[in-house]
N, C-alpha and C positions, 0 to 999 in steps of 0.2 A: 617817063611813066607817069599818067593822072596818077593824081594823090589818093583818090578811092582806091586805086589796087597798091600803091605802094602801101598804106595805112593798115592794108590787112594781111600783107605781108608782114610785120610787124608781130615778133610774138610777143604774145600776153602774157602775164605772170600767172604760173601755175594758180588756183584759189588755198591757202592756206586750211587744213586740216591737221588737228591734233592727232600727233600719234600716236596717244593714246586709242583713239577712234579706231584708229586702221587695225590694230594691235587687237584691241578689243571683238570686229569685227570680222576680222580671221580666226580669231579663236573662236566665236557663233557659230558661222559655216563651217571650220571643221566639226566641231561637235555635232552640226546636223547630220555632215555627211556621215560620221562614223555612226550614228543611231539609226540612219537609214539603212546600213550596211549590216550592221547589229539587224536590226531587225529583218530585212533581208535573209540572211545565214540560217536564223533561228526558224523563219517560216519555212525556208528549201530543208531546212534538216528536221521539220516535224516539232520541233521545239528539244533539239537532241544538244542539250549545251556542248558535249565534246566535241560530237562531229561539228558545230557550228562554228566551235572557236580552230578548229582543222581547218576551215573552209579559208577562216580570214589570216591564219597564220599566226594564230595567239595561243599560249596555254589556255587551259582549262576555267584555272585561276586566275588570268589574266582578262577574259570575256564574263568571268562573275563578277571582279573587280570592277570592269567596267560598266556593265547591268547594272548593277546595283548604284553605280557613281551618276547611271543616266533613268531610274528608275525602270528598267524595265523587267520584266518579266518574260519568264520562257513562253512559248504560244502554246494555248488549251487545244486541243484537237478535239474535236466532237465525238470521235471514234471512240475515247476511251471516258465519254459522258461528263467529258468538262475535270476532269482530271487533270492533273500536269505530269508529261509523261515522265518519264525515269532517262536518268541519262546512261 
């Protein structure tokens, strides 16, 4: 076998990456994905914290805990003039 294809048979050593990185980096993406989803719930459910934390399978308490841990707030609905509705 020429040495050009033997050579790239040949595997390379993976590049070295702190695991701290990857660790860290996982925990980014989940946090986005659950404030997407958060946010998500709260818009399908009109800004109705209960039904929204129903939606994702959380207490009550557990979807304000986490609001609050990712800043957000319930959605204003224009219907009731920029109000927050009532859960």
């Amino acid at each position: 076998m020429p040495d050009e294809i033997r050579a790239s048979e040949t595997p390379r050593p993976a590049p070295e990456v702190a695991l701290g990185d990857l660790k860290e980096a996982s925990r980014e993406a989940a946090e986005r994905v659950e404030m997407d989803m958060i946010r998500a719930a709260l818009r399908k459910t009109g800004g109705n914290v209960t039904r929204a934390a129903k939606t994702l399978g959380l207490s009550r308490k557990g979807l304000q805990i986490k609001m609050r841990q990712y800043g957000l707030e319930r959605e204003k609905n224009a219907d009731t003039g920029g109000r927050r509705l009532n859960d």
